[in-house]
MIDOSE-1310 file (N, C-alpha, C; in nm, 2 decimals, decimal comma, always signed):
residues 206
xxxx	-2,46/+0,91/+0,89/-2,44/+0,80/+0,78/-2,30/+0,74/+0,80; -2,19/+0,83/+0,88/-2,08/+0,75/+0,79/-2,07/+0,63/+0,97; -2,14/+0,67/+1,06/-2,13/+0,58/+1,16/-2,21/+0,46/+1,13; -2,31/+0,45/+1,04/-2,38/+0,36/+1,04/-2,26/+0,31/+0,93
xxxx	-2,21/+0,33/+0,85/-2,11/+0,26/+0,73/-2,02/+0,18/+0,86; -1,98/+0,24/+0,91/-1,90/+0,22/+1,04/-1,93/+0,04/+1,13; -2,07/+0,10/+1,17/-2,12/-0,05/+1,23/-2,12/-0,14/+1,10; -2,14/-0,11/+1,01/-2,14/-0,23/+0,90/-2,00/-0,25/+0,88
xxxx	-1,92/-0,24/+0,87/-1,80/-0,24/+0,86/-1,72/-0,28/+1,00; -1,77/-0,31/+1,09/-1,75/-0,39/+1,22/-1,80/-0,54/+1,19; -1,92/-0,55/+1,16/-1,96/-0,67/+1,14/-1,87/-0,72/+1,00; -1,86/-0,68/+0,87/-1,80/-0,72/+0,76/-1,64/-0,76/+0,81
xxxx	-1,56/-0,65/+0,94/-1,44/-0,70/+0,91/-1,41/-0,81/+1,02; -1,50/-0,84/+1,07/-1,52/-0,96/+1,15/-1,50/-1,07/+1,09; -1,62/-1,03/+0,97/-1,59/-1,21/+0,88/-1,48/-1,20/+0,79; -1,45/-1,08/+0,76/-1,31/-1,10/+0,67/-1,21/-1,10/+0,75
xxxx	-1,16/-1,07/+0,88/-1,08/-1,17/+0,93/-1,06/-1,33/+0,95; -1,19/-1,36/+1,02/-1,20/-1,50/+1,02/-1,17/-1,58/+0,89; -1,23/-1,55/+0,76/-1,20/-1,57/+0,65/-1,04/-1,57/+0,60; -1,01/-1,47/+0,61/-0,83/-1,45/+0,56/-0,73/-1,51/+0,68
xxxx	-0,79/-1,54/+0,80/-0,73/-1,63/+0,88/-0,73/-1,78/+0,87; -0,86/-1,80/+0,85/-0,88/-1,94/+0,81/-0,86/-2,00/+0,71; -0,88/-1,92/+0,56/-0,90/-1,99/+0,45/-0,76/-1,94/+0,42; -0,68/-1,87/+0,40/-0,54/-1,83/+0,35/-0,42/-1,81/+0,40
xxxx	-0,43/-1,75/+0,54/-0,28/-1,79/+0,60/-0,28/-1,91/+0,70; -0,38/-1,96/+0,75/-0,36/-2,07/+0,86/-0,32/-2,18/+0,77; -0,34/-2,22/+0,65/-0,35/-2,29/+0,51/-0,20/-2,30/+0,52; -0,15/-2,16/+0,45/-0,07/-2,15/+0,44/+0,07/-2,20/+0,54
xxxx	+0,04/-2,15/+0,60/+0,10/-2,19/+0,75/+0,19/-2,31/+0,77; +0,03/-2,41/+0,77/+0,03/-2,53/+0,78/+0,13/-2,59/+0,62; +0,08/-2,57/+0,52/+0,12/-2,64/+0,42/+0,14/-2,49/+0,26; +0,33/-2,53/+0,29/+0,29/-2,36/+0,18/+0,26/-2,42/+0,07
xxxx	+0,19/-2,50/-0,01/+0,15/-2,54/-0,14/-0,02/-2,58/-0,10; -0,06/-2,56/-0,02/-0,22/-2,55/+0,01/-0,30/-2,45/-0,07; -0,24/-2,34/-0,12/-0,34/-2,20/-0,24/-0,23/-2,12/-0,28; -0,27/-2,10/-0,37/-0,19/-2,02/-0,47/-0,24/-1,92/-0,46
xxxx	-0,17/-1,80/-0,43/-0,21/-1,65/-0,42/-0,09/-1,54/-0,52; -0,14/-1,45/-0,51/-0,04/-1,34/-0,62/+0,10/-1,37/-0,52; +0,10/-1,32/-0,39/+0,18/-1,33/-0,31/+0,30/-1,44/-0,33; +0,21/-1,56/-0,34/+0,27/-1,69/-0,38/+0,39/-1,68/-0,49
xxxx	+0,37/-1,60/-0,61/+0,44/-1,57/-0,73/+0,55/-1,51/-0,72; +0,52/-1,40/-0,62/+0,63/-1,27/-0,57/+0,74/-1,33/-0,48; +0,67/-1,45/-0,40/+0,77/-1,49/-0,29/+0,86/-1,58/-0,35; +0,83/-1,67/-0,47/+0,89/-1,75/-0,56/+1,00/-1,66/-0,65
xxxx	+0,96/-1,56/-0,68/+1,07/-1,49/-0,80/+1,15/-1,44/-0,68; +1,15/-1,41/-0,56/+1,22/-1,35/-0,47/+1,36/-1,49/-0,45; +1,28/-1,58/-0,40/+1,39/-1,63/-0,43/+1,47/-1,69/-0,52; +1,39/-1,68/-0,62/+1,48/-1,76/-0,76/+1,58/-1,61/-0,77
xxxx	+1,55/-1,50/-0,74/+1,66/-1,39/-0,78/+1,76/-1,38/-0,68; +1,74/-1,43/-0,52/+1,82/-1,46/-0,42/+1,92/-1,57/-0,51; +1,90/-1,63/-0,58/+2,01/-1,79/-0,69/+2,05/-1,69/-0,75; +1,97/-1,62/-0,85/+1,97/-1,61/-1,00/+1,94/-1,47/-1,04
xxxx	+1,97/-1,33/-1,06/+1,93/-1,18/-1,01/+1,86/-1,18/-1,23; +1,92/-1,31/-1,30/+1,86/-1,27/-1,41/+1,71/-1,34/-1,41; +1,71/-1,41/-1,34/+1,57/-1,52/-1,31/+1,45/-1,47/-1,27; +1,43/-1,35/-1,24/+1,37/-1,24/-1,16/+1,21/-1,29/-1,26
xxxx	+1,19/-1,26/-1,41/+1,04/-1,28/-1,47/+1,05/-1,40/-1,53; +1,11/-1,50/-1,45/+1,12/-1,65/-1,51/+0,98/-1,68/-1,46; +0,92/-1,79/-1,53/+0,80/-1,85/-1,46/+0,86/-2,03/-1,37; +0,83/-2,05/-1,25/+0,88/-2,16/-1,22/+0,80/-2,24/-1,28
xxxx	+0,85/-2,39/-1,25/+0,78/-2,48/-1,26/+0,63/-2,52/-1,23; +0,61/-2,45/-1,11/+0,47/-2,49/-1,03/+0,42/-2,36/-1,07; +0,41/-2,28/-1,13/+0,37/-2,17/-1,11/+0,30/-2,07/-1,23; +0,15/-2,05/-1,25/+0,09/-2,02/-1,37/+0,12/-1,86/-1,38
xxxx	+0,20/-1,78/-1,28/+0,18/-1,62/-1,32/+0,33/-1,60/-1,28; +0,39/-1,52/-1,32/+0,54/-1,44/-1,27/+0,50/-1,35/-1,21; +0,63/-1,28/-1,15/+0,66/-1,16/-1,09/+0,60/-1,03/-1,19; +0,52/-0,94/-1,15/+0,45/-0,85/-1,25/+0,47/-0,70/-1,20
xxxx	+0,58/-0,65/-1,17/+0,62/-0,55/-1,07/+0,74/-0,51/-1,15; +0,75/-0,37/-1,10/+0,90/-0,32/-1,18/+1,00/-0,34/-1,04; +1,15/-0,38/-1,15/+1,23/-0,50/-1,07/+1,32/-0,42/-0,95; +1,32/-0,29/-0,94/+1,30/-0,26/-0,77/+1,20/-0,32/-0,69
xxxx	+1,08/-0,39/-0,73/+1,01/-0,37/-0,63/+1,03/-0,53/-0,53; +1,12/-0,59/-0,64/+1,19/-0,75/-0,53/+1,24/-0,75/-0,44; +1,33/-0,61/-0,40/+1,34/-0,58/-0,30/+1,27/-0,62/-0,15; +1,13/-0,52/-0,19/+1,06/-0,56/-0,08/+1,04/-0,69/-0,06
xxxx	+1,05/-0,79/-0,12/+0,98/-0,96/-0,09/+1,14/-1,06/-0,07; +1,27/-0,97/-0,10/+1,35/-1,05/-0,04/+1,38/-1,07/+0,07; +1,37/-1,00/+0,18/+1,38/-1,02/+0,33/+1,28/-1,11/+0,35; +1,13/-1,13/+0,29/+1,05/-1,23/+0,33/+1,08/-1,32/+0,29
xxxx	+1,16/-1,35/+0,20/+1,15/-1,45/+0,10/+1,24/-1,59/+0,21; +1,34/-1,50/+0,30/+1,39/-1,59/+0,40/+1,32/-1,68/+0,52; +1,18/-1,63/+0,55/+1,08/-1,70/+0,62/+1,00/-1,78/+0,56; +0,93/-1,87/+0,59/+0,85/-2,00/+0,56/+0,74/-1,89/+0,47
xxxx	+0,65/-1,93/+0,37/+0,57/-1,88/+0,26/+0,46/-1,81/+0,36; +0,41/-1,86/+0,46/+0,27/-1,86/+0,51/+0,35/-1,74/+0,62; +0,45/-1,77/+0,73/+0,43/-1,65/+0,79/+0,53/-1,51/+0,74; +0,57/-1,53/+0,58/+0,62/-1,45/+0,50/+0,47/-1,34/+0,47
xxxx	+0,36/-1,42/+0,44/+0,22/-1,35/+0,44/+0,20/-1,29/+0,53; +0,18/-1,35/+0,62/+0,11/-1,33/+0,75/+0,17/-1,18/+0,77; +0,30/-1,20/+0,78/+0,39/-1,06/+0,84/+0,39/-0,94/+0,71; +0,34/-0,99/+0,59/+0,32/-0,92/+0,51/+0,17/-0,87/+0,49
xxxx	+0,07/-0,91/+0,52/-0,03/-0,87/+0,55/-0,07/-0,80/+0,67; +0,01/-0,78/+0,78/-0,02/-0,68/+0,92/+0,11/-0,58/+0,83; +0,19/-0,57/+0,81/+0,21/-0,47/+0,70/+0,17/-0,40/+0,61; +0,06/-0,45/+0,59/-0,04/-0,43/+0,45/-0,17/-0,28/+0,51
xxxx	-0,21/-0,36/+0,63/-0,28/-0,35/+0,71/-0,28/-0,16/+0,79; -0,13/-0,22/+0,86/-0,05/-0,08/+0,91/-0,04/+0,05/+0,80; +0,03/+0,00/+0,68/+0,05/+0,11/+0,58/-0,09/+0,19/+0,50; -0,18/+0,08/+0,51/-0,37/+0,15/+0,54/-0,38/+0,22/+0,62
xxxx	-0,37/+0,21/+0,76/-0,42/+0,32/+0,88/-0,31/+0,38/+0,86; -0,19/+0,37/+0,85/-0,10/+0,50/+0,83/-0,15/+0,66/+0,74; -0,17/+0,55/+0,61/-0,18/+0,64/+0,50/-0,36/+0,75/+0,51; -0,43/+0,65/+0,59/-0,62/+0,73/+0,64/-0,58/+0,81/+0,75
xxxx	-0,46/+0,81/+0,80/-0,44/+0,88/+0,93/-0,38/+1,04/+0,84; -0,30/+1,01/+0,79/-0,20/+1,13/+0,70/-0,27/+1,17/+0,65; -0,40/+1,11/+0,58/-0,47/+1,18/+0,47/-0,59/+1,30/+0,58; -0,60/+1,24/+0,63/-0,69/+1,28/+0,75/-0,64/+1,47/+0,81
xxxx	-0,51/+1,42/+0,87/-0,43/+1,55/+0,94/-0,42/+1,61/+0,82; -0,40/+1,61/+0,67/-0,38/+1,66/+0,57/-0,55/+1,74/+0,54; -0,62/+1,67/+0,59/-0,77/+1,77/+0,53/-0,73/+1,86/+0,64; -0,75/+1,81/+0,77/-0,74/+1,91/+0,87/-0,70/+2,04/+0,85
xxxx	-0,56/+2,00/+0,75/-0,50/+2,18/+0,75/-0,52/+2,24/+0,64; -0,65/+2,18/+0,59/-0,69/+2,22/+0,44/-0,80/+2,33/+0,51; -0,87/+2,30/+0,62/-0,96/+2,34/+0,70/-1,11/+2,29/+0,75; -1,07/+2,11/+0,72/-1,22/+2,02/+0,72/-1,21/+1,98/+0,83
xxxx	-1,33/+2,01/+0,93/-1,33/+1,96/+1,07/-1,33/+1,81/+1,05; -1,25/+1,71/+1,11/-1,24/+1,60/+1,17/-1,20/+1,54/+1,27; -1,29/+1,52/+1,35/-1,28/+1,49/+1,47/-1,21/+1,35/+1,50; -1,19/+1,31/+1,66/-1,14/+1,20/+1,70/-1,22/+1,09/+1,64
xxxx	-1,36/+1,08/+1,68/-1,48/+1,00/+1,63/-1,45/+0,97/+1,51; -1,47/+1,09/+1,39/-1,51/+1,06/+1,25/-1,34/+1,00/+1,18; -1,25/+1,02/+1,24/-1,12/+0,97/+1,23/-1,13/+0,82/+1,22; -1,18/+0,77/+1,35/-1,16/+0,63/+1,36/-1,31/+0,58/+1,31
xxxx	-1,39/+0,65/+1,25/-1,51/+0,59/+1,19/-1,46/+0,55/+1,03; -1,39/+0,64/+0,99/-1,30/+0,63/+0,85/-1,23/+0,49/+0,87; -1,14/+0,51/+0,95/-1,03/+0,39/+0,94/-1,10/+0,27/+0,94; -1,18/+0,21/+1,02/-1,30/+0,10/+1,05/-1,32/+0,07/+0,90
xxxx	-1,41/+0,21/+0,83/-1,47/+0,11/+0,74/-1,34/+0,12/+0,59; -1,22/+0,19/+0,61/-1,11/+0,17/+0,53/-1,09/+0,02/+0,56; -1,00/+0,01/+0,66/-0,94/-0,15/+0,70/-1,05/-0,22/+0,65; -1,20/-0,26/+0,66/-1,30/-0,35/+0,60/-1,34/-0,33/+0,47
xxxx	-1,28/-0,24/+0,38/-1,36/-0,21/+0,27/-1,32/-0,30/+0,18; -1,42/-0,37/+0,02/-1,34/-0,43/+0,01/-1,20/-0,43/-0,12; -1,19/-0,38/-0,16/-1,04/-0,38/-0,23/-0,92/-0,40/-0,10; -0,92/-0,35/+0,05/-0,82/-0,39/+0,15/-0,83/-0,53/+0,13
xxxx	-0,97/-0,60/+0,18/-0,98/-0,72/+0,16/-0,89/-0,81/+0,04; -0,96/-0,77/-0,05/-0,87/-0,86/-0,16/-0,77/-0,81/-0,16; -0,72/-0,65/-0,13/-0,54/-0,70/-0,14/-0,47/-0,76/-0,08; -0,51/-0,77/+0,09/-0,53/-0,88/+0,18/-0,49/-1,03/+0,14
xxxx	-0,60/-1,05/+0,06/-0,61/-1,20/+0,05/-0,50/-1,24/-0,06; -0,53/-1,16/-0,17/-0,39/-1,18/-0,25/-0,25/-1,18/-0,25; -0,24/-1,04/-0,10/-0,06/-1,02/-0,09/-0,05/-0,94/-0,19; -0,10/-0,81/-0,23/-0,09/-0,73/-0,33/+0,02/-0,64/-0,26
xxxx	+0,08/-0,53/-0,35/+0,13/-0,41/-0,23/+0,09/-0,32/-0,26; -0,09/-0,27/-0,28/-0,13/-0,13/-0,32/-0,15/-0,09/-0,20; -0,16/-0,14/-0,06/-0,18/-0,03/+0,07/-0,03/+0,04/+0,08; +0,06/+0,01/+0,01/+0,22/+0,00/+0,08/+0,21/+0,13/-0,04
xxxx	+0,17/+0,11/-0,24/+0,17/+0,20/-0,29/+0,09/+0,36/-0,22; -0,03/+0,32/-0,19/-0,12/+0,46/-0,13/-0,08/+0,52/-0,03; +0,04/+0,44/+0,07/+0,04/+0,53/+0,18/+0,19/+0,58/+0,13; +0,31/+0,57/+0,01/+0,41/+0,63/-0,04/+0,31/+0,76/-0,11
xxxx	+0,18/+0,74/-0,15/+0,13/+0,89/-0,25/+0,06/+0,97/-0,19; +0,01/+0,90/-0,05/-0,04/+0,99/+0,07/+0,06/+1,10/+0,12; +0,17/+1,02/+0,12/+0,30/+1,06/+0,17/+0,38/+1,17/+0,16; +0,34/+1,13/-0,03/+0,41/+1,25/-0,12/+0,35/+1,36/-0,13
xxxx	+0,17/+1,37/-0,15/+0,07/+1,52/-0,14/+0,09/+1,54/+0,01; +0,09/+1,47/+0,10/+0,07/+1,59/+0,19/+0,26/+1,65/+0,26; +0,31/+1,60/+0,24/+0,46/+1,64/+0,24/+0,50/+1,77/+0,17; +0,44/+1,75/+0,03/+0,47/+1,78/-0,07/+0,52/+1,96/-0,03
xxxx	+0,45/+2,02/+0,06/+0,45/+2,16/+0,07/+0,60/+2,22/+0,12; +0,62/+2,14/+0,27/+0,69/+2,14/+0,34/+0,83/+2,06/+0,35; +0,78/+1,91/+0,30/+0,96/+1,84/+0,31/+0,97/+1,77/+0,17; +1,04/+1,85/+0,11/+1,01/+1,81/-0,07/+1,10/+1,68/-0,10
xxxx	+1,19/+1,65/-0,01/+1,34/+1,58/-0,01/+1,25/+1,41/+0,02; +1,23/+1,40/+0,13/+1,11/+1,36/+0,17/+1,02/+1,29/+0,11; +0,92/+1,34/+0,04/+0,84/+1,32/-0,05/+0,85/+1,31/-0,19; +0,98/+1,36/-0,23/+1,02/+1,25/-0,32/+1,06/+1,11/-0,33
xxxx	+1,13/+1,10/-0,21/+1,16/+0,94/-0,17/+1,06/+0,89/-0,19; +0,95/+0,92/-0,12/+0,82/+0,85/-0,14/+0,76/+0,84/-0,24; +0,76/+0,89/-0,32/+0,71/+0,88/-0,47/+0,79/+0,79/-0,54; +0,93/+0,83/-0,55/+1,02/+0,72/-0,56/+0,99/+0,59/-0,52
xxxx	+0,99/+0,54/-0,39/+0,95/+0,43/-0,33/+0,80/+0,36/-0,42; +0,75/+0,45/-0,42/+0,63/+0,42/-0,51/+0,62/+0,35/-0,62; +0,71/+0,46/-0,70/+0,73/+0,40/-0,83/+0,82/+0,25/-0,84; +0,93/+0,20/-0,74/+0,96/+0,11/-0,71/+0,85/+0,02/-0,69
xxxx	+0,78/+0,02/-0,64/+0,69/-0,10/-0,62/+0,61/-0,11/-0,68; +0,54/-0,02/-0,76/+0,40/-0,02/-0,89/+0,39/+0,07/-0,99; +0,37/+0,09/-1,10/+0,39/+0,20/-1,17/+0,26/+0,30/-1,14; +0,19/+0,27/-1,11/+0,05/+0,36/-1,08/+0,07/+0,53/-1,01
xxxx	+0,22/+0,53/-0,90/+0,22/+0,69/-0,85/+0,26/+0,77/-0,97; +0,29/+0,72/-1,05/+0,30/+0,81/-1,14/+0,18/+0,90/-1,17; +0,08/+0,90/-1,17/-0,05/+0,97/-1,15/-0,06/+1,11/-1,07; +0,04/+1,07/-0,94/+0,07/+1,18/-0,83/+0,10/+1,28/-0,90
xxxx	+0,26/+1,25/-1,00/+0,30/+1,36/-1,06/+0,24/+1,50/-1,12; +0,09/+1,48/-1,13/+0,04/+1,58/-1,15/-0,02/+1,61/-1,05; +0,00/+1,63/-0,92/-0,05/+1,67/-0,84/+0,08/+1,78/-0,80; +0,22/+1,69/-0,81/+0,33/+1,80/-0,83/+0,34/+1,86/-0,87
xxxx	+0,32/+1,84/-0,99/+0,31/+1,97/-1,11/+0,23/+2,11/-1,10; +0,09/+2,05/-1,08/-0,01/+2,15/-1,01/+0,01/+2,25/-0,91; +0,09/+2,17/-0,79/+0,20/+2,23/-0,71/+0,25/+2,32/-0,71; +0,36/+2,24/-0,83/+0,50/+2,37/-0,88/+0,46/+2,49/-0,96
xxxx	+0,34/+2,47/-1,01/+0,26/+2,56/-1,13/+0,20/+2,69/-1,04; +0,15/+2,62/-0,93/+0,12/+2,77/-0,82/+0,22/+2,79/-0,72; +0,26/+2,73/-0,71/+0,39/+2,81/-0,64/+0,47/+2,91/-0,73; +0,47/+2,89/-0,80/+0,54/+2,96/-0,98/+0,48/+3,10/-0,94
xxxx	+0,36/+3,07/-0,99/+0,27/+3,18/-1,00/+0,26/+3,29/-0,87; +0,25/+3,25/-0,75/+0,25/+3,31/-0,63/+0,40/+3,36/-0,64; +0,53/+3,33/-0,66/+0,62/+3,43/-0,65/+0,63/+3,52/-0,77; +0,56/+3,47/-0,89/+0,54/+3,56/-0,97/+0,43/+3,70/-0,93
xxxx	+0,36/+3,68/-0,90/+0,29/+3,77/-0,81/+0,33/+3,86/-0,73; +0,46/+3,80/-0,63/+0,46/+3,89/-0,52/+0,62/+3,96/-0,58; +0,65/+3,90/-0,73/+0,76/+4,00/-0,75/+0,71/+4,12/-0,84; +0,59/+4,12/-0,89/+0,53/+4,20/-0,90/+0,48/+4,29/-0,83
xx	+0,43/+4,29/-0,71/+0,37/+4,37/-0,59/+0,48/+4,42/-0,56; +0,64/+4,35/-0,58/+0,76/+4,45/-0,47/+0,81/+4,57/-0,61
């Protein structure tokens, strides 16, 4: 089953390339006032805060939505905010893209040592129909940063055991750019709650 999802998701991310090539960044490219994307809003308050650091949830002139992000997260859109709108996307969407297969790859090695066989095959049959599914798509097309949020909370559970220093940053980072990792925190908790318990246990046994 999940190879047949697989070929379908060969053909679908076929046209959603051509699509998010053609209809949104080549657009863009050519003319940065050709579509208004979420992206669009973020790259505008980036630079009005590059002028103005109080300007940050101003609405511009041309522009029906603001910055909708907690104000760490301008950060990330100032360094783009220095390149032209279209290949400020562009390089922000192969970004988008990357921190997807990052975070299906981590999640992946993380079942592994849970003890779920996953092979080379069913690895990259996952990623296929990740990269094509569509919420990637529309975050894609929008310039959202939820692949950038998932692979900080990917980051944080499977770290979480081993490099705690680490995976706080990442959660941190998280919370920087969307309020939603906050969710993880109970996965910490759940965490710290058996780890608790297991040295309570074995100070009992000594």
């Amino acid at each position: 089953m999940l190879w047949i999802l697989a070929g379908v998701s060969i053909a679908l991310l076929i046209y959603e390339a051509g699509t998010l090539i053609t209809a949104v960044l080549l657009p863009l490219v050519n003319n940065p006032n050709a579509i208004q994307t979420d992206f669009h809003y973020y790259y505008d308050a980036a630079v009005r805060f590059r002028a103005d650091a109080g300007r940050l949830y101003q609405l511009s002139d041309n522009a029906i939505a603001g910055f909708a992000y907690p104000p760490p997260a301008i950060l990330a859109f100032v360094g783009l905010s220095y390149l032209p709108l279209g290949a400020s996307l562009t390089l922000f969407t192969a970004g988008s893209y990357a921190a997807l297969l990052t975070a299906v790859l981590a999640w992946c090695g993380h079942l592994r040592k849970q003890g779920l066989t996953i092979d080379g095959r069913m690895q990259g049959a996952v990623c296929v129909v990740a990269v094509a599914s569509g919420p990637m798509y529309m975050n894609a097309i929008f310039g959202q940063v939820n692949a950038f949020v998932l692979a900080c909370s990917v980051g944080f559970i499977t770290l979480l055991a081993t490099r705690q220093v680490a995976a706080g940053a990442l959660l941190a980072a998280g919370f920087w750019l969307k309020i939603y990792p906050v969710l993880t925190a109970v996965v910490g908790l759940w965490n710290c709650s058996k780890c608790h318990s297991t040295i309570c246990e074995n100070n009992l046994i000594v």
